[in-house]
C-alpha positions, 0 to 999 in steps of 0.5 A: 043099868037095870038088875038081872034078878028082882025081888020084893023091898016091902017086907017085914024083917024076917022075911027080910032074913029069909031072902038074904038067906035064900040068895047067898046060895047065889054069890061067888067067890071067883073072878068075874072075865069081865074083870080081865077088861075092866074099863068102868069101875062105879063107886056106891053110897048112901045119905039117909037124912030124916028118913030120907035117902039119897044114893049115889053112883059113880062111875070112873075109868080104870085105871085112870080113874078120872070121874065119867058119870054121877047119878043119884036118886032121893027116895023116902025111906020105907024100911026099920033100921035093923042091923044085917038088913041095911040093904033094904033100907037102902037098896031100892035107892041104889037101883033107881040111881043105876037105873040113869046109868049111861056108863055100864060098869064091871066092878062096883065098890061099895061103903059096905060088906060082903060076905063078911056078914052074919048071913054072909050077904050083905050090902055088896053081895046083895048088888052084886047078886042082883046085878049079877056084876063083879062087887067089893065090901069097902067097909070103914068098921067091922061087923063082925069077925077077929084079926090081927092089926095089920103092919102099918104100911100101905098094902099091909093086911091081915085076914079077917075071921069069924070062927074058922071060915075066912070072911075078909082082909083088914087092909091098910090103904095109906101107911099109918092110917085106920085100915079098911074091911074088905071082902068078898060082893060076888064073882071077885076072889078076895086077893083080887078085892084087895088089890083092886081096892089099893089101885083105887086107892090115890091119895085118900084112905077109901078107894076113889070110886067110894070117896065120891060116891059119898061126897056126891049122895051128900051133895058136896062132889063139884059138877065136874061133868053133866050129873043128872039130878035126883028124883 
């Protein structure tokens, strides 16, 4: 799986900012067609342990979700820690893990944000982009913007806001449970976002794909199938 678009890692913050700025102009908010034959849907995490990183991409069948291929990649990590800019501290491991990717997906479902962002381009709006590829914001906190607390049943949610401009849902994924910030990665409309998500949602509060996205960048997913072994 290699992206469609490039662009330099090894740049200063406010370089940093001005790409984010430069290819939000990119990301859109309507459904992908390769959404109405979804097949594989990838999972994305990070593990970043004494500036280190480690990504991990999963790829599971849709429906079904039954676990198809693991791959990782543990890179050193070159980019300062600055909020709003944690895709590029965390991106060039990401696209060396899908680099190995056998299995192409047409959804990716990150541990991240999407245009709920203060450059409404965050972590799943930049893969997104680069990939050129449909991509969801599962994120367990808030960046930013206000709601309402969400019914406590599952499928509950409530919209996320930052001043007058709709940025996400608040979705509760399990009855009784803290809820997830969703929102928008590229070429997904967000009540498709959040109906995706609570069909990979199975037994657990995060959706599967990121669930063993994150247990396989910290080493404890079990080899159900051939993993090929980070770098």
């Amino acid at each position: 799986m290699k992206p469609v678009l490039e662009h330099s890692w090894n740049v200063a913050p406010a370089e940093a900012r001005a790409i984010q700025q430069q290819l939000r102009s990119k990301v859109r908010q309507q459904n992908s067609a390769a959404l109405r034959r979804l097949r594989y849907v990838a999972g994305i995490d990070i593990s970043v342990k004494a500036n280190w990183a480690t990504a991990a991409v999963v790829v599971l069948g849709f429906p079904d979700l039954e676990l198809v291929e693991v791959v990782t990649s543990r890179q050193e990590v070159r980019f300062p820690y600055v909020p709003g800019l944690l895709s590029f501290r965390e991106c060039p491991a990401i696209l060396a893990a899908a680099a190995k990717l056998s299995v192409e997906p047409q959804l990716l479902l990150l541990d991240g944000q999407g245009i709920a962002h203060p450059r409404r381009f965050g972590l799943a709006a930049h893969l997104g982009v680069l990939f050129e590829i449909a991509s969801i914001g599962c994120a367990k906190t808030r960046l930013l913007g206000e709601h309402d607390e969400p019914h406590e049943l599952a499928g509950s949610y409530t919209d996320l806001w930052d001043g007058n401009e709709q940025i996400g849902g608040v979705l509760r994924t399990r009855t009784g449970v803290k809820p997830l910030y969703i929102s928008v990665g590229h070429r997904v409309e967000l009540p498709t976002a959040l109906d995706l998500v609570l069909q990979c949602c199975v037994k657990y509060r995060l959706p599967e794909p990121t669930r063993l996205a994150h247990q396989a960048a910290g080493g404890t997913l079990r080899r159900k199938i051939g993993e090929k072994p980070p770098d």
